[in-house]
ROVODREN-150536 format. One record per residue: x negated, y negated, z of N, C-alpha, C in turn; residue in three letters. Coordinates in Angstrom, 3 decimals. Example, Ala and Ser with C-alpha at 12.3 -4.5 7.8 and 13.67 -1.06 7.14 Angstrom:
2
KEDO        n.u        n.v        n.w       ca.u       ca.v       ca.w        c.u        c.v        c.w     r
KEDO    -13.190      5.690      7.800    -12.300      4.500      7.800    -13.200      3.300      7.800   ala
KEDO    -12.850      2.250      7.080    -13.670      1.060      7.140    -12.900     -0.030      7.870   ser
//
This chain:
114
KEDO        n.u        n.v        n.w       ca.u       ca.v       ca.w        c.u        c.v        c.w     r
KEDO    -86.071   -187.020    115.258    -86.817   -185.849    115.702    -86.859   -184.827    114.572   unk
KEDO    -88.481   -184.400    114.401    -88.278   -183.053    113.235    -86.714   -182.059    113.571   unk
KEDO    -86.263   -181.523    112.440    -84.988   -180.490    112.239    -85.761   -179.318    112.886   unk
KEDO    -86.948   -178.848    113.053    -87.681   -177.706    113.854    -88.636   -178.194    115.065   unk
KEDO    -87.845   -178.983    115.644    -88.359   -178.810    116.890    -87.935   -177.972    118.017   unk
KEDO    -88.657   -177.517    118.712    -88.337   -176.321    119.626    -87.963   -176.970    121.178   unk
KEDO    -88.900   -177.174    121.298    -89.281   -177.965    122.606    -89.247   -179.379    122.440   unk
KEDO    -88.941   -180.239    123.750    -89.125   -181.940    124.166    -90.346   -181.897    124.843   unk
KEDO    -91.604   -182.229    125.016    -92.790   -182.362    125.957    -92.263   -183.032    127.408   unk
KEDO    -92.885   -182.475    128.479    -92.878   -182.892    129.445    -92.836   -183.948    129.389   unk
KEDO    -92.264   -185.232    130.045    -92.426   -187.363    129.967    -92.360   -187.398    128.441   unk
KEDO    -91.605   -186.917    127.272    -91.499   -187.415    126.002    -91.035   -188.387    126.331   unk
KEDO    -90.011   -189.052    126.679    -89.022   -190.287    126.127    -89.439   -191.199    127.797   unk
KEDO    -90.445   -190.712    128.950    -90.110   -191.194    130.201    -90.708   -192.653    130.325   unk
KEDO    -89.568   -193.399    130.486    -89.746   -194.884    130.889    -89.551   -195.168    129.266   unk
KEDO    -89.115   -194.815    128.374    -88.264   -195.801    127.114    -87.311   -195.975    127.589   unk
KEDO    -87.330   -197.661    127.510    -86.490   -199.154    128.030    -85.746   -198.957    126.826   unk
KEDO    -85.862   -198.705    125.411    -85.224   -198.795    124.161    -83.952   -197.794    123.914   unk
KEDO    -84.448   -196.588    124.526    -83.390   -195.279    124.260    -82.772   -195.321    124.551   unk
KEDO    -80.901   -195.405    124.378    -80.338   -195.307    124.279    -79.265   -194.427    124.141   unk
KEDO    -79.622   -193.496    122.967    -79.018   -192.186    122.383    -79.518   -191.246    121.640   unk
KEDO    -79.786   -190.188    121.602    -80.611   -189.288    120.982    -79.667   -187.927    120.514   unk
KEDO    -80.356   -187.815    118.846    -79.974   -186.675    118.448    -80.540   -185.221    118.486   unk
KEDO    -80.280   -184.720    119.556    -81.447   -183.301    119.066    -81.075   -182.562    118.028   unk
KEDO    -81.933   -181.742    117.522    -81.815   -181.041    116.802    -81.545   -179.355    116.990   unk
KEDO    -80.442   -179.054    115.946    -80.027   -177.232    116.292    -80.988   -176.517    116.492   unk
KEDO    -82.514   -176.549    116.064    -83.172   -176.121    116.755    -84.066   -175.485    118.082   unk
KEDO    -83.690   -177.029    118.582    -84.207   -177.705    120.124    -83.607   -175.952    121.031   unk
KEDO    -84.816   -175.713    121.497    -84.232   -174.675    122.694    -84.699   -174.922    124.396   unk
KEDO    -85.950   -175.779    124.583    -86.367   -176.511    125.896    -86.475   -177.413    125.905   unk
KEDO    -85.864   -178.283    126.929    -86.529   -179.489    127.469    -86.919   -179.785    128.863   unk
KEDO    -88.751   -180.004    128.569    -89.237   -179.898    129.380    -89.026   -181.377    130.668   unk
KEDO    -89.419   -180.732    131.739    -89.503   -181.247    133.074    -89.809   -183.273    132.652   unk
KEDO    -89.361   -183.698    132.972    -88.970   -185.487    133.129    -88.906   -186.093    131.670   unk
KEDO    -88.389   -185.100    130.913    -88.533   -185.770    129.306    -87.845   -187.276    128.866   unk
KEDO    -86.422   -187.362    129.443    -85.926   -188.442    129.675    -86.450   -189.316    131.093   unk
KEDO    -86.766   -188.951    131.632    -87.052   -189.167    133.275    -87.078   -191.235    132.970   unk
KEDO    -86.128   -191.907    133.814    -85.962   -193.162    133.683    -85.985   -193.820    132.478   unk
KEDO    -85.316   -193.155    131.619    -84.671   -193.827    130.394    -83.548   -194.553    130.727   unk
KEDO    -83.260   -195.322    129.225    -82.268   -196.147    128.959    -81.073   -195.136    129.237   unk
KEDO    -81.011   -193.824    128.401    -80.599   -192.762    127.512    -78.952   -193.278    128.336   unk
KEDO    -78.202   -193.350    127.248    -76.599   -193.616    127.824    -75.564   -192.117    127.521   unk
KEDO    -76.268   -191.939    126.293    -74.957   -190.274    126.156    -76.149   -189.532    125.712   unk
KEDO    -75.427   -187.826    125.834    -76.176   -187.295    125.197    -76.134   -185.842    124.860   unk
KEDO    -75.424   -185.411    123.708    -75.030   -183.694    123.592    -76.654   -182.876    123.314   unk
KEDO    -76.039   -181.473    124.366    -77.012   -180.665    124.272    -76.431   -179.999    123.183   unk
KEDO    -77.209   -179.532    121.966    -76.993   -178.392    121.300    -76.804   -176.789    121.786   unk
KEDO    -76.052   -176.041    121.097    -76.059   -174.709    121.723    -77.576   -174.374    121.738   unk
KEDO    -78.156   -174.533    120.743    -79.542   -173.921    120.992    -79.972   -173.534    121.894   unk
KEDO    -80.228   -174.733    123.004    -80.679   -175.235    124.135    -80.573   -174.095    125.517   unk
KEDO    -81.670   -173.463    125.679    -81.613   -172.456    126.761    -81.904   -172.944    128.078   unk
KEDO    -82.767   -173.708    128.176    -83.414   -174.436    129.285    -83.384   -175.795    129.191   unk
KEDO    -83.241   -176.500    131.028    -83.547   -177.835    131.007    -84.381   -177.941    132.386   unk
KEDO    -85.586   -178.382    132.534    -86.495   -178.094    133.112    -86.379   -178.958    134.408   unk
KEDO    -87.190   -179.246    135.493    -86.865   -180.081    136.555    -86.879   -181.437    135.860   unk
KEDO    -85.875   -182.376    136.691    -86.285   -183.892    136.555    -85.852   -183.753    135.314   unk
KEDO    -85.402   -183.355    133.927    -85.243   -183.846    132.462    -84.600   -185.117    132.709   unk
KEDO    -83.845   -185.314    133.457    -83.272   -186.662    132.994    -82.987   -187.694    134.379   unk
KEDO    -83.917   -186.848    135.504    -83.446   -187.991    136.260    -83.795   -189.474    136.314   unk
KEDO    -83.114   -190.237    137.236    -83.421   -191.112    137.046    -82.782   -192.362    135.746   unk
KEDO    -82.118   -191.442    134.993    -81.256   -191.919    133.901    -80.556   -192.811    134.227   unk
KEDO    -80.017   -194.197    134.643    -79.046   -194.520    135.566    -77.769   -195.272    134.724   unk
KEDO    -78.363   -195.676    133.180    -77.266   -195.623    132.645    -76.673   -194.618    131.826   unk
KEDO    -77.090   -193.304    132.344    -76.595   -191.928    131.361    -75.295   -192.047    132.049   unk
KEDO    -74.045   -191.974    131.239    -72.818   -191.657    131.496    -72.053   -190.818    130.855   unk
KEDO    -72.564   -189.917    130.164    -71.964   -188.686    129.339    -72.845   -187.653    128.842   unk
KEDO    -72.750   -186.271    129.365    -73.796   -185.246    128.647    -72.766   -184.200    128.375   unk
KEDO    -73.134   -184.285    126.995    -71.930   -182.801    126.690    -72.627   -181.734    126.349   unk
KEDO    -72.146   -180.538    126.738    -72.812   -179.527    126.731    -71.991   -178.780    125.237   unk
KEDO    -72.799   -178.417    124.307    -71.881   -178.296    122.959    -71.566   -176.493    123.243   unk
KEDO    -72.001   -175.240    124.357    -72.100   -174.212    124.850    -72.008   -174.452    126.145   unk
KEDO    -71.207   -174.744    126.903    -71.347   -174.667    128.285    -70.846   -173.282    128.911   unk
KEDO    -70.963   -172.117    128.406    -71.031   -170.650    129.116    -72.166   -169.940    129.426   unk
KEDO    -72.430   -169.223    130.248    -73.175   -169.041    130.810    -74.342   -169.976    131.325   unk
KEDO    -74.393   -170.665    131.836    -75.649   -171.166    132.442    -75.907   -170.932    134.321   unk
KEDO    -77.104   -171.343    134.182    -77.317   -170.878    136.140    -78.238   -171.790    136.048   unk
KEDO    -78.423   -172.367    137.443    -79.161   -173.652    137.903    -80.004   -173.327    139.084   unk
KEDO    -81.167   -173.662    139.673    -82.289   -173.428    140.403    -82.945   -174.584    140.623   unk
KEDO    -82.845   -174.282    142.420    -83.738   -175.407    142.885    -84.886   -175.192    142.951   unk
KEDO    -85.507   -173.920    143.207    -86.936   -173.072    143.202    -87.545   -172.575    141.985   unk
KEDO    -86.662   -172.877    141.071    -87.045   -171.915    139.303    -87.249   -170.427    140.011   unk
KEDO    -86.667   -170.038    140.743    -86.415   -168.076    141.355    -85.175   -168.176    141.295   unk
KEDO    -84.846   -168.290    141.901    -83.442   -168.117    142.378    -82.266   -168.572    141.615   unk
KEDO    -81.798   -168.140    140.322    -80.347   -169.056    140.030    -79.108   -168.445    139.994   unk
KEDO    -78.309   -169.491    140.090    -77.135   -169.269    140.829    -75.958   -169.741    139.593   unk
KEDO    -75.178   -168.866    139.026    -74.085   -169.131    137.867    -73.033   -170.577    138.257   unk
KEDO    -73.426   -171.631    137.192    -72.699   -172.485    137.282    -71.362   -172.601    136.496   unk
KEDO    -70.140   -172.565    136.956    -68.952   -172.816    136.760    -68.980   -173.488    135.525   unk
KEDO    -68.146   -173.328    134.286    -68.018   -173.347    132.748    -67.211   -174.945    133.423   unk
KEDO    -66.346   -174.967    134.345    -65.731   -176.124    134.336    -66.653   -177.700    134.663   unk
KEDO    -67.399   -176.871    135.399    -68.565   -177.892    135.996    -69.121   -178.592    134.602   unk
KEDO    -70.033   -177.551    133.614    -70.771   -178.068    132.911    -69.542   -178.365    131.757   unk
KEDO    -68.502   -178.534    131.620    -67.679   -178.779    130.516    -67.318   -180.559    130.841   unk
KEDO    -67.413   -180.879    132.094    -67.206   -181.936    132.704    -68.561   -183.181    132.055   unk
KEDO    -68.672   -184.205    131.164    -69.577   -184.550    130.750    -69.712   -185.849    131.623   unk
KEDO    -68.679   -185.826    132.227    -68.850   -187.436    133.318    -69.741   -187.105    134.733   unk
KEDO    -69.257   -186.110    134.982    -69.882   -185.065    136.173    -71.210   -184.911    135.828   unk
KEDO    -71.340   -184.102    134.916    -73.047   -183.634    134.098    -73.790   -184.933    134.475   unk
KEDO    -73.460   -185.826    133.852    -74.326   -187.220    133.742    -74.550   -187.286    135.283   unk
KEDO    -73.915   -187.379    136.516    -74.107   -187.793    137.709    -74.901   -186.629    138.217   unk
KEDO    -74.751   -185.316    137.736    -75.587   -184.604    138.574    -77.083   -184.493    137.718   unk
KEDO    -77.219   -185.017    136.793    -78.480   -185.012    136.076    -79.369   -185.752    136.231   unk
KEDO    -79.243   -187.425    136.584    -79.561   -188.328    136.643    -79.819   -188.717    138.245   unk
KEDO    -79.521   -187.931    138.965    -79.985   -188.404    139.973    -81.421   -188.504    140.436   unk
KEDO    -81.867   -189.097    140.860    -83.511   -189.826    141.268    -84.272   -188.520    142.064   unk
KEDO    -83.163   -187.768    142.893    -84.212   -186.734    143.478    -83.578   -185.304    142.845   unk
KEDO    -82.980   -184.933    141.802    -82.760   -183.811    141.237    -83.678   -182.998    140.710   unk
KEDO    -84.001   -182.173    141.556    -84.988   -181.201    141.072    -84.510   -179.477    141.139   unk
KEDO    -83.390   -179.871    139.935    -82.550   -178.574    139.379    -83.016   -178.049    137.994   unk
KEDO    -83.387   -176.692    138.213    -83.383   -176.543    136.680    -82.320   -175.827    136.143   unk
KEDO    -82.274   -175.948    134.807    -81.310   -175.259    134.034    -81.556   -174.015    133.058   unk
KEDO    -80.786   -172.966    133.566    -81.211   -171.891    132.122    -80.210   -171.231    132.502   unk
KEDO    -79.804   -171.247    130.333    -78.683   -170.286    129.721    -78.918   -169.134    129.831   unk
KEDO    -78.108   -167.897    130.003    -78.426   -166.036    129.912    -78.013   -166.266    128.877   unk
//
């Protein structure tokens, strides 16, 4: 991935059978709504950059088994994109956890850092 990318496009990586593992870049600050959506994708650190993770980024992932959050303070999560609600530093520090609540088939949570 370019070193200045900002954003992931909405369905970038959705339905690569190949992916595996991906490096973002310190840049990266969104990723949009089903970017991974039914990937291979098995691990995968967010950079601090990273302010937002949009609905669906990764559901559907089913062999994602690790997401580390390289900043996991402050973030808040939304089922409506109105309303968010401060998620626990322990929660998102948890990368075995992350993976199960990310990947699920009907997760339609979004994510954004203050």
């Amino acid at each position: 991935l370019p070193a200045d990318l900002t954003y992931l496009p909405t369905d970038a990586f959705e339905y690569c059978r190949n992916l595996e593992t991906i490096v973002l870049p310190n840049s990266l600050k969104t990723i949009k709504d089903y970017a991974f959506h039914d990937s291979r994708l098995q691990t995968i650190t967010i950079p601090s950059s990273v302010t937002q993770i949009e609905e669906g980024a990764f559901s559907s992932c089913s062999s994602l088994t690790q997401v580390t959050f390289e900043d996991s303070t402050n973030w808040t999560v939304s089922t409506d994109n109105i309303n968010y609600s401060p998620v626990a530093q322990e929660i998102i520090g948890d990368s075995a956890a992350m993976a199960q609540r990310l990947k699920g088939s009907s997760n339609r949570e979004s994510w954004r850092k203050n």
